[in-house]
Gaussian input, Z-matrix of N, CA and C with variables (Angstrom, degrees):
# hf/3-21g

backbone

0 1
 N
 C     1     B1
 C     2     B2     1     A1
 N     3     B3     2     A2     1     D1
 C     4     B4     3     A3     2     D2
 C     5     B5     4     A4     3     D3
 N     6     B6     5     A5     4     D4
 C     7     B7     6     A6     5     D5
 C     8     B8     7     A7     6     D6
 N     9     B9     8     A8     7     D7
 C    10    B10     9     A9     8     D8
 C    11    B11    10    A10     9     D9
 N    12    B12    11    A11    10    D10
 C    13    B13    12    A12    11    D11
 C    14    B14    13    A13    12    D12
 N    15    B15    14    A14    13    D13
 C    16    B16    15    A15    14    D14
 C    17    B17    16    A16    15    D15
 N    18    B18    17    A17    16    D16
 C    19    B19    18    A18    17    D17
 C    20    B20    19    A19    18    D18
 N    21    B21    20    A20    19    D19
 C    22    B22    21    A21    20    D20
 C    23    B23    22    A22    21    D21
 N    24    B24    23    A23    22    D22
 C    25    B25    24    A24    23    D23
 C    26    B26    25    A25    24    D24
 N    27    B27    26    A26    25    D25
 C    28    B28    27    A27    26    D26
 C    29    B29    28    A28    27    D27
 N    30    B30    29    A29    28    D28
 C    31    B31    30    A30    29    D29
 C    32    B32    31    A31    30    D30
 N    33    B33    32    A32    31    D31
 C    34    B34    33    A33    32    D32
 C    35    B35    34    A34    33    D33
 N    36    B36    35    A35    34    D34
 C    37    B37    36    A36    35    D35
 C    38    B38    37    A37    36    D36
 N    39    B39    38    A38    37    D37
 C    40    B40    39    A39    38    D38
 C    41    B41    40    A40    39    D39
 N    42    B42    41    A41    40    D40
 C    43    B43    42    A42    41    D41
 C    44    B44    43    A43    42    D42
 N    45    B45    44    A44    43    D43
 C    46    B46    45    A45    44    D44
 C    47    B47    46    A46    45    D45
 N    48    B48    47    A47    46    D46
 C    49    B49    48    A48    47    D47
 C    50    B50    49    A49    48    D48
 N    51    B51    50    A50    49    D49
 C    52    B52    51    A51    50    D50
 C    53    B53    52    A52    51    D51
 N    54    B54    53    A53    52    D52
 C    55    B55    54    A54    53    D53
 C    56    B56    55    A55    54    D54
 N    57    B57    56    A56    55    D55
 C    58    B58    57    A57    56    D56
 C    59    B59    58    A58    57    D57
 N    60    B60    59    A59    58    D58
 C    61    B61    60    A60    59    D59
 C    62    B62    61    A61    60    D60
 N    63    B63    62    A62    61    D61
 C    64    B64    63    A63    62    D62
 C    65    B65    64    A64    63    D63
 N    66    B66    65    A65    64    D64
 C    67    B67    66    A66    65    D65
 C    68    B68    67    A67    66    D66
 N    69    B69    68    A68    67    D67
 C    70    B70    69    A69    68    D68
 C    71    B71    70    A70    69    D69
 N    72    B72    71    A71    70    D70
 C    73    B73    72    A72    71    D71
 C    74    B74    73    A73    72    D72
 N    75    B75    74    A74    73    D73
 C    76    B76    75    A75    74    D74
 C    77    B77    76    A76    75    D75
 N    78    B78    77    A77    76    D76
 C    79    B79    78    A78    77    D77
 C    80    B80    79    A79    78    D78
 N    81    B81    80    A80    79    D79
 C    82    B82    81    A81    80    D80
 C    83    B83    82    A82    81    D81
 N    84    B84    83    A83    82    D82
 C    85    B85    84    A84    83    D83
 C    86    B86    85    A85    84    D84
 N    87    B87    86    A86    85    D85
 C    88    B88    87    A87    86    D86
 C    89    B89    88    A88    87    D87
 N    90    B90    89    A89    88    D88
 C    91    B91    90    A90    89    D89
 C    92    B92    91    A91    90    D90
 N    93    B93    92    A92    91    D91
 C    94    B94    93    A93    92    D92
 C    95    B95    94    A94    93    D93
 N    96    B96    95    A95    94    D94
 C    97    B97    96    A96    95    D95
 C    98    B98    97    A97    96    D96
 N    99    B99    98    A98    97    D97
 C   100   B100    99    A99    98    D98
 C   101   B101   100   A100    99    D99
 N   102   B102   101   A101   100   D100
 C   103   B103   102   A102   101   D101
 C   104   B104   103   A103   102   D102
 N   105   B105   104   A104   103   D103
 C   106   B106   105   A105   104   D104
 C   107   B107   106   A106   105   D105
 N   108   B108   107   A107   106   D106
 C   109   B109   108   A108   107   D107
 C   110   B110   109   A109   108   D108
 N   111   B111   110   A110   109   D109
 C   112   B112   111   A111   110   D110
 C   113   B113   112   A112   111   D111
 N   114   B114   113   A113   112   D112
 C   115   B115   114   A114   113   D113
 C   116   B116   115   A115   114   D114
 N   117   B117   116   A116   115   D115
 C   118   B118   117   A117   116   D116
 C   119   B119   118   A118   117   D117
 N   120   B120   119   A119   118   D118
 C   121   B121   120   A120   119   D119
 C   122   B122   121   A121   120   D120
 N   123   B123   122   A122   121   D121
 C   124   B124   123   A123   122   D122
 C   125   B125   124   A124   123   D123
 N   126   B126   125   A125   124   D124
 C   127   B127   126   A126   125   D125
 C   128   B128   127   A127   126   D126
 N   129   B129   128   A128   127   D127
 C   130   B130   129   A129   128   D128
 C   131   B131   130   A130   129   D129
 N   132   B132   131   A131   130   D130
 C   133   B133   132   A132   131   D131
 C   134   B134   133   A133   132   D132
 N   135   B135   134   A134   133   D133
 C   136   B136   135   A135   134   D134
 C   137   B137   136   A136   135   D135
 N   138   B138   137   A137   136   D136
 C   139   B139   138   A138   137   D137
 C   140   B140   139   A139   138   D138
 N   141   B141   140   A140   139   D139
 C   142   B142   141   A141   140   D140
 C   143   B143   142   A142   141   D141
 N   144   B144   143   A143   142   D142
 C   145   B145   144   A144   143   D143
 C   146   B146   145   A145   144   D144
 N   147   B147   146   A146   145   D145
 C   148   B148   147   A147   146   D146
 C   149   B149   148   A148   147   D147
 N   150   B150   149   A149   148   D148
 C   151   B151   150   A150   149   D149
 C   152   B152   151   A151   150   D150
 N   153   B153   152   A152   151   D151
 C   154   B154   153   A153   152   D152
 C   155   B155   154   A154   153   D153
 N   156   B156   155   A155   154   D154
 C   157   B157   156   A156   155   D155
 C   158   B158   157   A157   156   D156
 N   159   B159   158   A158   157   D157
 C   160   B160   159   A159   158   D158
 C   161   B161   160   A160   159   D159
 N   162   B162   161   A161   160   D160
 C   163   B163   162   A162   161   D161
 C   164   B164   163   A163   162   D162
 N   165   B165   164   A164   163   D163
 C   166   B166   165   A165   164   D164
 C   167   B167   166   A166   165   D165
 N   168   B168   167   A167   166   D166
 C   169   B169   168   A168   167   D167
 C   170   B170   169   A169   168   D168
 N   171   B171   170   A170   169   D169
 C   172   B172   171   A171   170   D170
 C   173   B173   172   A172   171   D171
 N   174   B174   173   A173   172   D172
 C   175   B175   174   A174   173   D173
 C   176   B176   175   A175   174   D174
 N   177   B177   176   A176   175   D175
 C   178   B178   177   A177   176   D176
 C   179   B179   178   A178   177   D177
 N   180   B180   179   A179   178   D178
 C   181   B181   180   A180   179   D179
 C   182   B182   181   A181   180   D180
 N   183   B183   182   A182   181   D181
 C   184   B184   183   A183   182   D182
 C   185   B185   184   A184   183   D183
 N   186   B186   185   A185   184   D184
 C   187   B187   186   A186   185   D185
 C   188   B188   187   A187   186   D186
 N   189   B189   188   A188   187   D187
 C   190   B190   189   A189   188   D188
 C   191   B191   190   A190   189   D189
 N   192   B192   191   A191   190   D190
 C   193   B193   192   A192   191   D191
 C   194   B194   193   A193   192   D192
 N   195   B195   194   A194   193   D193
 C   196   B196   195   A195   194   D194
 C   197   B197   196   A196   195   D195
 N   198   B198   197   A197   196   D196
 C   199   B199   198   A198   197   D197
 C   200   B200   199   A199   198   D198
 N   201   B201   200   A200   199   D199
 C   202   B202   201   A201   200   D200
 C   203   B203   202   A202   201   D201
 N   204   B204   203   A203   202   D202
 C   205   B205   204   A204   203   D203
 C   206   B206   205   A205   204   D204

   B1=1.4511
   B2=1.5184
   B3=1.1285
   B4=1.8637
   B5=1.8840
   B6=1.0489
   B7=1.2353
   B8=1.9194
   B9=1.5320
   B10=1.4156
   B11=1.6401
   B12=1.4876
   B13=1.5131
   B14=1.5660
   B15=1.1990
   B16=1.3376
   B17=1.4174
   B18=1.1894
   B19=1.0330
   B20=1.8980
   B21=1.5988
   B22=1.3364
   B23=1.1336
   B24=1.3491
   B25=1.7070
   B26=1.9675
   B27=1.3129
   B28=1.8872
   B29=1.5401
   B30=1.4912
   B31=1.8068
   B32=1.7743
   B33=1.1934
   B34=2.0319
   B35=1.5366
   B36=1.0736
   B37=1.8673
   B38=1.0466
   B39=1.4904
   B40=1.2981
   B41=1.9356
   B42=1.3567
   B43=1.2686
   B44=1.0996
   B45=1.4362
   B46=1.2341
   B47=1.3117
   B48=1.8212
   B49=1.3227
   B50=1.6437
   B51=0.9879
   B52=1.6409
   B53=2.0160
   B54=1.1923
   B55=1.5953
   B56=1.5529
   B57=1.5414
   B58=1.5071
   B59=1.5003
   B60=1.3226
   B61=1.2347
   B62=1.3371
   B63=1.7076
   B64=1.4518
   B65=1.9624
   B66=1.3344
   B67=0.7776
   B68=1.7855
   B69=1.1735
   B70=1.2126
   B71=1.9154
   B72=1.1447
   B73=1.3388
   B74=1.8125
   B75=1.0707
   B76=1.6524
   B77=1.5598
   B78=1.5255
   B79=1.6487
   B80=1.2452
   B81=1.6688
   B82=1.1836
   B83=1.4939
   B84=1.4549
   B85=1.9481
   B86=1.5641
   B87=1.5867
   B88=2.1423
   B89=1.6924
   B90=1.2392
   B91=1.9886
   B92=1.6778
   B93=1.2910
   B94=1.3669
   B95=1.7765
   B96=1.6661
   B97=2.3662
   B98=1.4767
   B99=1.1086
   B100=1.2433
   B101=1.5634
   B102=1.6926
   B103=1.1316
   B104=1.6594
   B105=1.3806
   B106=1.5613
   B107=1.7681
   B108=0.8449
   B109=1.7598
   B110=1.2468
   B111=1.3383
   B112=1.3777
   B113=1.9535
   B114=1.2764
   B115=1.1788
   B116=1.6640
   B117=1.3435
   B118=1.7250
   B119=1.1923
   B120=1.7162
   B121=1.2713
   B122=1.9787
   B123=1.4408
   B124=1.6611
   B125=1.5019
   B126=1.0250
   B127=1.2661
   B128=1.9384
   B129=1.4617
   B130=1.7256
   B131=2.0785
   B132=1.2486
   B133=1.7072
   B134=1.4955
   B135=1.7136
   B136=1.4324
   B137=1.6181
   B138=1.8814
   B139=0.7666
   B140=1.8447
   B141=1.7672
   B142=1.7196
   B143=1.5978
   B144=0.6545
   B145=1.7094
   B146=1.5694
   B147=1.6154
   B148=1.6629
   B149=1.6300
   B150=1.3316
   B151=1.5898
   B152=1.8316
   B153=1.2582
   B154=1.6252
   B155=1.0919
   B156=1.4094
   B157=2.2436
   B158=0.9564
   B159=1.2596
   B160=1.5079
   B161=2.0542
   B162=1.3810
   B163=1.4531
   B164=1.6424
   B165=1.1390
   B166=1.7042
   B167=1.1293
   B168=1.1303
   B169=2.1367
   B170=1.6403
   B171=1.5172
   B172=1.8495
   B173=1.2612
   B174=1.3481
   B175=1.6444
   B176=1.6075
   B177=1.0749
   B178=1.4155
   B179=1.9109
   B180=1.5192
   B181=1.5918
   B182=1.6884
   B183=1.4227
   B184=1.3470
   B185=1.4558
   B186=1.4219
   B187=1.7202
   B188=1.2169
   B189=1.1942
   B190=1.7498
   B191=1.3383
   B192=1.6767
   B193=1.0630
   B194=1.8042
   B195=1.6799
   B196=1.1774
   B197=1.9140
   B198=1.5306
   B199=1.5809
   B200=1.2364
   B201=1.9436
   B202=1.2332
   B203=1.4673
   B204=1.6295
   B205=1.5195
   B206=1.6637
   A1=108.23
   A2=103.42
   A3=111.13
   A4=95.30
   A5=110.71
   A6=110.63
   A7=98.26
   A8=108.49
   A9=117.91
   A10=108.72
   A11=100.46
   A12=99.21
   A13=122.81
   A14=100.27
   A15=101.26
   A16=112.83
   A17=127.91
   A18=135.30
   A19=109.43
   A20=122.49
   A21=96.87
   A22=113.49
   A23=120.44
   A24=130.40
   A25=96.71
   A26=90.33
   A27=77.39
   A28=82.07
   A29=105.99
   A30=126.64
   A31=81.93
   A32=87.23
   A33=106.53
   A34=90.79
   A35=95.00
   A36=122.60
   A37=89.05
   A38=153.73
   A39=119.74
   A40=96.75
   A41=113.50
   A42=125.46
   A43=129.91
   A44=126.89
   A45=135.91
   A46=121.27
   A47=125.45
   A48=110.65
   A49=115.63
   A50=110.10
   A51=139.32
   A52=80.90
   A53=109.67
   A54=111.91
   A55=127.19
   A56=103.67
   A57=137.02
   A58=104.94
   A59=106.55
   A60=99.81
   A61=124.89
   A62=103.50
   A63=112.46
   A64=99.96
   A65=131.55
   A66=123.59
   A67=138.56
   A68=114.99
   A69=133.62
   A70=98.75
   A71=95.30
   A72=120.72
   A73=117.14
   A74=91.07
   A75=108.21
   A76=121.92
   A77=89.40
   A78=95.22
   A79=117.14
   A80=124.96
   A81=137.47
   A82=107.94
   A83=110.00
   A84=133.70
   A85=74.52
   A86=118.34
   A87=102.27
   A88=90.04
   A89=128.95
   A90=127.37
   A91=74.61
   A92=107.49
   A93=126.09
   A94=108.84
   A95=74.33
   A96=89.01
   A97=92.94
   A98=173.22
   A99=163.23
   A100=82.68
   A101=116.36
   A102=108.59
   A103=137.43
   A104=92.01
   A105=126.87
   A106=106.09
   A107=126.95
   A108=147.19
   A109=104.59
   A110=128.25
   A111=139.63
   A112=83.81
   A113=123.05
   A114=102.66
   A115=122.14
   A116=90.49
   A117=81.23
   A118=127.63
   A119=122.19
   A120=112.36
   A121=96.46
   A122=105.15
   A123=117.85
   A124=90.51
   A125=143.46
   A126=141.54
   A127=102.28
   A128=110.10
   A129=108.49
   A130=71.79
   A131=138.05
   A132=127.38
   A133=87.52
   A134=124.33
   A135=122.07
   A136=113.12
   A137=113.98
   A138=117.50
   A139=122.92
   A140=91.20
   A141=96.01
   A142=92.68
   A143=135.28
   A144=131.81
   A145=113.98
   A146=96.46
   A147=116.19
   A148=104.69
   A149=118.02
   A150=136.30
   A151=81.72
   A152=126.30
   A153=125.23
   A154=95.88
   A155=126.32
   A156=109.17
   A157=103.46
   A158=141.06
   A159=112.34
   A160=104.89
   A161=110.69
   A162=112.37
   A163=92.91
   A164=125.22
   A165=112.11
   A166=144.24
   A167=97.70
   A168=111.96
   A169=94.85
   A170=90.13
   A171=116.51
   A172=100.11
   A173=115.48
   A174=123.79
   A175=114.58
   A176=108.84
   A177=102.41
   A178=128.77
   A179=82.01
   A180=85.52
   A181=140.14
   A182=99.09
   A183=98.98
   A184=115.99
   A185=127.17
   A186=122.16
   A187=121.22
   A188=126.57
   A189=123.37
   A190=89.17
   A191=153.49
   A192=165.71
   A193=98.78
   A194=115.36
   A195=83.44
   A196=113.84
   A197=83.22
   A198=115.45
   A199=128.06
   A200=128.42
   A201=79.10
   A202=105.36
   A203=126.70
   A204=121.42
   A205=114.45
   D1=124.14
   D2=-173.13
   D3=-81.23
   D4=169.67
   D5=-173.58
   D6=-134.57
   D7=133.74
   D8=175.25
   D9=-26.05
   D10=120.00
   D11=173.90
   D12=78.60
   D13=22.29
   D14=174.87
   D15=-117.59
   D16=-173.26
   D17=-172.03
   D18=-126.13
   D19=176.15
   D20=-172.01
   D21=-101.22
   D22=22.84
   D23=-168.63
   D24=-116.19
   D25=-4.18
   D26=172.50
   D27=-131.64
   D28=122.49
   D29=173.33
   D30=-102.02
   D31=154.02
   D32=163.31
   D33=-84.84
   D34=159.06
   D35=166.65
   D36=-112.69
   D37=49.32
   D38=162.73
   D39=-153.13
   D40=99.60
   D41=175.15
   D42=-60.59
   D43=145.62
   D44=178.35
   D45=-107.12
   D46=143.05
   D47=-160.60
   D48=-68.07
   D49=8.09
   D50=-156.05
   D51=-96.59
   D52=-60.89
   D53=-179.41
   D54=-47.77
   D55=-51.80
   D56=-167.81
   D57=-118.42
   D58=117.07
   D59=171.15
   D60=-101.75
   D61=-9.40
   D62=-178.37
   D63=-85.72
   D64=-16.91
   D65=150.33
   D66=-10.86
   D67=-64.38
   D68=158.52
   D69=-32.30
   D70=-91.56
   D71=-167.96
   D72=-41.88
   D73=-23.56
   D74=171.47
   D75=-78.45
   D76=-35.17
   D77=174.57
   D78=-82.52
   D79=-23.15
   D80=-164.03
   D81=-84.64
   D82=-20.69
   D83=-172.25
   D84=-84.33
   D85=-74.20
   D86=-149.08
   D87=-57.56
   D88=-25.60
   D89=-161.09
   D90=-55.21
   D91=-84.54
   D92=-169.77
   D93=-3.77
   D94=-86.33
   D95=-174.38
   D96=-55.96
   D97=-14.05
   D98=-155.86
   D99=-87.23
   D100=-89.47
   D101=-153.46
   D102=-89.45
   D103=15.16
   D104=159.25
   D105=-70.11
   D106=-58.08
   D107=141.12
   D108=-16.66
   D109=-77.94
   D110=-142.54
   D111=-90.67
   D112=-26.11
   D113=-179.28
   D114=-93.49
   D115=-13.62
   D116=163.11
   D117=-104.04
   D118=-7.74
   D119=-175.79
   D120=-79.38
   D121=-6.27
   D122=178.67
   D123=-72.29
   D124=-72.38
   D125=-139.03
   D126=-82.37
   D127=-13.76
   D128=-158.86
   D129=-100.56
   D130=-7.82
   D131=-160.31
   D132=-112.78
   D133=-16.85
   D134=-178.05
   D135=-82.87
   D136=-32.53
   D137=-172.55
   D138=-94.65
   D139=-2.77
   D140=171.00
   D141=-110.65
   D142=-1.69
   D143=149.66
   D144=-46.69
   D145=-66.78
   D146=-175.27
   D147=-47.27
   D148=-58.05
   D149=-170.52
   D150=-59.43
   D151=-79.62
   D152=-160.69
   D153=-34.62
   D154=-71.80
   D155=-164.68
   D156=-80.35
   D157=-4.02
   D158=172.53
   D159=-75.26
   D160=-33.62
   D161=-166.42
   D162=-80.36
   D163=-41.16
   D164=145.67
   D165=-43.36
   D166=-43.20
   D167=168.82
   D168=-40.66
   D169=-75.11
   D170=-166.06
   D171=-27.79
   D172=-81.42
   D173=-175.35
   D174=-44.02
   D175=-58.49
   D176=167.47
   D177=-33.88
   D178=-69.19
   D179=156.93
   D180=-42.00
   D181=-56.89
   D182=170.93
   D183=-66.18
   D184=-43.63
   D185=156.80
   D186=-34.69
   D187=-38.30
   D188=-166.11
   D189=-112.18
   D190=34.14
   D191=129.68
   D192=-8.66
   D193=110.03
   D194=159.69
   D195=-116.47
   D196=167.78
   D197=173.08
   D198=-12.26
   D199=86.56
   D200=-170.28
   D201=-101.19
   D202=-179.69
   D203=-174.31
   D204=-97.06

């Protein structure tokens, strides 16, 4: 796509979805892996979360252990 006022020895580098139609579809693939990504490194920070208070719970617990007679 030539751009107003140009000439045909200067092309834009910069496409329009009007140009590319796979465009679209390319962005919608990185949308995709992005939050496919973002959802498991979510789920692997949910599940060393879970492990952290519970190995806190524990200790806690056994510290405030009470007395027996």
């Amino acid at each position: 796509m030539l751009l107003p006022g140009k000439k045909d020895s200067q092309r834009s580098l910069f496409f329009s979805l009007e140009d590319s139609p796979d465009l679209g579809d390319a962005i919608n693939v990185l949308l995709v892996a992005a939050a496919f990504n973002f959802k498991r490194m979510m789920n692997k920070y949910k599940e060393r979360f879970a492990l952290f208070f519970l190995q806190i719970r524990a200790i806690f617990f056994l510290l405030i252990k009470p007395k027996q007679a």
